[in-house]
N, C-alpha and C positions, 0 to 999 in steps of 0.2 A: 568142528570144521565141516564145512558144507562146498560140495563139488558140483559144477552146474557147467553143462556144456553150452557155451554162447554159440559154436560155428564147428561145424563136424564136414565138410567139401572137399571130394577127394583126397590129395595130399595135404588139405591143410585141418589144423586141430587149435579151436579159441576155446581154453578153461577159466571159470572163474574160480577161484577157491575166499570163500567168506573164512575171516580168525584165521586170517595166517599173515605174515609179516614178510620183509627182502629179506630173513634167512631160508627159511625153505625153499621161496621160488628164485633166489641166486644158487643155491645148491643143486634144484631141479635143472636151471638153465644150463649151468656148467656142464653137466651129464648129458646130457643132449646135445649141446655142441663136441660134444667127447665125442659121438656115433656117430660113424662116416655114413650115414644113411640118413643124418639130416640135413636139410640145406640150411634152413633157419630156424631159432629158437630166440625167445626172448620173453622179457614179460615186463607189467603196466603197474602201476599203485597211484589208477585213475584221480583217486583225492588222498590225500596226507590223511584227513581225518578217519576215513573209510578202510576200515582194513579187507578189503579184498580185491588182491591183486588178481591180473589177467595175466595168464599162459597161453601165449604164441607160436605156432610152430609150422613149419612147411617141410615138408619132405623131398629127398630128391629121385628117388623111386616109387614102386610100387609099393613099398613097405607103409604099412597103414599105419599113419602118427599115434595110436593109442599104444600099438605093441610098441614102440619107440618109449614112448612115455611111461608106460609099465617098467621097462627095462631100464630107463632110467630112474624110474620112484626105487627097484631095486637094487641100484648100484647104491645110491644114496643108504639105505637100509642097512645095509652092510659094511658102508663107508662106520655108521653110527655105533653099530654096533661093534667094530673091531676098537673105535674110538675107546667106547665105555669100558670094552674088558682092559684097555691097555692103562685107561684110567684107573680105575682098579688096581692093578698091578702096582701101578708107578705109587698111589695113594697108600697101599698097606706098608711101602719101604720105609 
């Protein structure tokens, strides 16, 4: 997976991520619309065939879109990871 910044402009933040698919960047998006300190979020999967979607985002303060974006990659992280152990559990009964 390869992360490449197309547009870094005050409040706003354009990611590309090459090998990644609509489950991560719908996961990412969700999270971000979650923070009352974004105004907009969204993302692109410019061709079908091409797997690297675009990440969008606008903020509606001063809070600079990358810490946004961290804090959402790690709500996600955590979302995952309470997933697997619960998985677990439920799998050994």
């Amino acid at each position: 997976m390869k992360v490449k910044v197309l547009k870094k402009e005050g409040n706003e933040l354009k990611i590309e991520i090459e090998g990644t698919s609509h489950g991560l960047c719908n996961l990412i998006q969700k999270r971000l619309l979650e923070d009352k300190r974004v105004e907009f979020a969204g993302y692109d999967v410019p061709h079908p065939l091409a797997s690297s979607p675009i990440i969008y985002m606008r903020m509606k303060g001063r809070t600079a879109p990358e810490e946004a974006l961290i804090d959402a990659v790690a709500k996600v992280r955590e979302a995952n990871e309470a997933f697997g152990k619960e998985l677990g559990r439920v799998l050994k009964a």
